[in-house]
N, C-alpha and C positions, 0 to 999 in steps of 0.2 A: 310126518313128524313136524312140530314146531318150536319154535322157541325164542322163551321172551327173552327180552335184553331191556338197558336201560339208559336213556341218552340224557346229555345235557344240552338242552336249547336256550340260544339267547331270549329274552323278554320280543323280543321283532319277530323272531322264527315262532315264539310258541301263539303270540298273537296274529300271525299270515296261516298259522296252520289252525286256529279255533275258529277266524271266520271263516273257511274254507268251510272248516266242517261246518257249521250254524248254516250257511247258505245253502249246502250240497246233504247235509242230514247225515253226510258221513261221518264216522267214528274215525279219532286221532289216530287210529294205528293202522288204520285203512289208507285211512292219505298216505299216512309214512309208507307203507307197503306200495303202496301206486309210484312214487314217488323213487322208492329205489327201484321198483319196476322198469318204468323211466329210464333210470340215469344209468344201469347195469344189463337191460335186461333181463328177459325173459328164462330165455333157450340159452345153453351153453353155447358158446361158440364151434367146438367140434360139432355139436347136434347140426348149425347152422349150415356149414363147411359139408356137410355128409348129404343135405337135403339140395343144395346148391349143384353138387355135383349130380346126387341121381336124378336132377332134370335136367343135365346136359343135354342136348341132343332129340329133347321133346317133341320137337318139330321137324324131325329128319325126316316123317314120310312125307313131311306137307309139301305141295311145289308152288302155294303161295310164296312174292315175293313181301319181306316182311313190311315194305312200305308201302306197296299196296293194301296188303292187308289194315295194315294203323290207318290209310286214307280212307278205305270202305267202309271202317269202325265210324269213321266222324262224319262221314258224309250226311251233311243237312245239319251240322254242328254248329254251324253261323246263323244260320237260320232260326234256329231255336232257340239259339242266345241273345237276338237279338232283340232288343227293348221295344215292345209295342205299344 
């Protein structure tokens, strides 16, 4: 379901939010939508809280230790980063 609503924006907001659009080809209530995406999210927080806990414990059969683990991820990390 949706629904429209109607704001008032200062002359600086409605002019940060047209070139936005004009550069990005997006539509003014796209942005707006992105935008309180952004600042409120998504997911309710209960959703968030509920998905947090069912992967407590994710890694209980592993018998990596997790800083090994994070080191063998980057290994050759500096290497690749480095400017040739």
């Amino acid at each position: 379901m949706s629904h429209r609503t109607q704001i008032t924006l200062s002359d600086e907001q409605y002019e940060r939010l047209r070139t936005e659009s004009e550069r990005t080809g997006t539509g003014l209530a796209e942005l707006v939508r992105r935008a309180l995406d952004r600042t409120y999210g998504t997911t309710p927080q209960r959703e968030r809280i509920e998905a947090l806990e069912a992967s407590f414990g994710a890694w209980a059969d592993h018998e990596d230790d997790a800083a090994d683990y994070v080191h063998e991820l980057r290994r050759g990390m500096e290497r690749r980063l480095t400017v040739r």
